[in-house]
N, C-alpha and C positions, 0 to 999 in steps of 0.2 A: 230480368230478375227484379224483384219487388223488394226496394229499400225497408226496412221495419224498424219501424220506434221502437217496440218492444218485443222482448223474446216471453218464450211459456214459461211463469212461473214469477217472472218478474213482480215487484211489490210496487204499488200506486199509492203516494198520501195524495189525500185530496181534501182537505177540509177537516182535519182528522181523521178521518175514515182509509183505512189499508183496503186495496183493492188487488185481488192476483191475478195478473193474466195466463189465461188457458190456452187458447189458440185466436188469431188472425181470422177475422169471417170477413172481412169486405177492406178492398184499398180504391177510394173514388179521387176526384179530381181535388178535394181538400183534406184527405186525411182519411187514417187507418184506423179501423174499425176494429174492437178486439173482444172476444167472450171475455169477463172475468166473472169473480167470485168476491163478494161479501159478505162476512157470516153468515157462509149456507145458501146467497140470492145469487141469482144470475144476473149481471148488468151488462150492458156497454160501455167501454171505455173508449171513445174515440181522439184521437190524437191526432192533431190540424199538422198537414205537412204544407211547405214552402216547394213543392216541384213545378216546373212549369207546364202549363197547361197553355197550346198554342190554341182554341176556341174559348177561352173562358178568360176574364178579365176579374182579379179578386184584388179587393178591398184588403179592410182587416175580418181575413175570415172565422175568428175567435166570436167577435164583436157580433157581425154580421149572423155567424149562426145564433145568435143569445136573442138577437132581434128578431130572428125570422120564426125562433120559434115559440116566441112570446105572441107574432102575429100569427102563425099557424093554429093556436092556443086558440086565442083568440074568436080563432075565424069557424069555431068547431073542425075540426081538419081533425081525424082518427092518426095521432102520432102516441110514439111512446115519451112516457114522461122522463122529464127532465131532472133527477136527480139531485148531481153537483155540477160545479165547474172550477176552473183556477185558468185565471186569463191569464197570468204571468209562465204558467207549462205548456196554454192550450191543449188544455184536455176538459172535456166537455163527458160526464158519466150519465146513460139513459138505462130508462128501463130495458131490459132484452123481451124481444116477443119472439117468443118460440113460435118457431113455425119453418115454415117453407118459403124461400125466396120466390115471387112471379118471373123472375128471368128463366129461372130451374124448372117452374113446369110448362113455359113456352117451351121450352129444350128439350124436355120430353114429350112435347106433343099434348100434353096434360089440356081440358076443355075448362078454358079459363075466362068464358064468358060471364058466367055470375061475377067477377071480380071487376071484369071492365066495368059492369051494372053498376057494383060500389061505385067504381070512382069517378064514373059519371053524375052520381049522387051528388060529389063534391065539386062538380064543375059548375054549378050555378052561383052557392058562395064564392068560392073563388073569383070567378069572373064578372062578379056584381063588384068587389070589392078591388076592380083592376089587378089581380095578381096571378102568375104565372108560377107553376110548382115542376119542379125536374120530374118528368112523368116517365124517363127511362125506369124499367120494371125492375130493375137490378135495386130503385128505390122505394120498395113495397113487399113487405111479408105477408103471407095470407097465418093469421092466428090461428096455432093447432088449436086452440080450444074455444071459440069462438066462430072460425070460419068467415071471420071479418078480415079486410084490408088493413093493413096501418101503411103511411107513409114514412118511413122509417128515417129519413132524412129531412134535414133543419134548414133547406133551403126555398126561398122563394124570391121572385121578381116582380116587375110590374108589368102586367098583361101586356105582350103581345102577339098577336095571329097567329106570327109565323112560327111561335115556339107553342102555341094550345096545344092540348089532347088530341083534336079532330086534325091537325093539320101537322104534327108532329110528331106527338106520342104514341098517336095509337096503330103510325108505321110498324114499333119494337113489338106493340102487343100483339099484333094479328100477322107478324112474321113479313112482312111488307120487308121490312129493311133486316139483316143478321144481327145479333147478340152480337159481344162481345165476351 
């Protein structure tokens, strides 16, 4: 069963801005992910949890994500933007990009080669600049109205091999290794 920061309907201050939560769309290895609403926009509200994680080793992951995705920013990397934040709640507000998870249309069998193509696109930056992005699919929406990839998560590392796209990631995308 999946712990929850917050329930639907709940009220968010962040910076002054009320934010409502709607429903729960993602719980990853730092934190829950949540639809909400701000007059009329759809965002994300993600909220940093403390559970343990026996493969990952985290910092301060508030911090950590404000960094990573100032260098994502940075580095051209197709992410949603960054809104708000309040490091004393860790809660971190992003754009929502509506669309379809890439884990969901591996699951359904969906042909999801033009998307690899994207993010192969971002494997050159990336890896000129020694840095490593969680390339599980679960962190990548394909844009309803665009038809582009975004990266949907604020994380990255410092390049190495055995965690790349060709030697890691692209196990989840082409069904090598099971979803979760």
């Amino acid at each position: 069963m999946v712990n929850k920061a917050f329930d639907k309907d709940d009220l968010i201050l962040i910076n002054n801005d009320t934010y409502k939560i709607i429903k729960l769309i993602g719980h990853g290895k730092g934190g829950y992910s949540y639809l909400a609403t701000n007059e009329n926009s759809e965002v994300v509200v993600k909220k940093i949890h403390h559970e343990p994680c026996s493969y990952y080793n985290f910092g301060d992951k508030i911090r950590s994500e404000l960094n990573d995705y100032q260098t994502l920013l940075n580095l051209g990397i197709r992410i949603p933007k960054m809104i708000a934040y309040d490091i004393e709640q860790e809660i971190i507000v992003k754009e929502y990009i509506k669309g379809e998870v890439v884990s969901n249309l591996i699951k359904q069998n969906k042909d999801i080669s033009k998307y690899i193509d994207q993010l192969r696109e971002f494997l050159p930056i990336l890896y000129k600049s020694n840095t490593n992005i969680d390339y599980y699919p679960t962190n990548f929406v394909v844009n309803s109205i665009n038809d582009l990839i975004y990266y949907i998560h604020y994380e990255c590392n410092i390049y190495d091999v055995k965690w790349d796209f060709d030697n890691w990631g692209i196990k989840y995308w082409n069904g090598e290794e099971a979803l979760n």
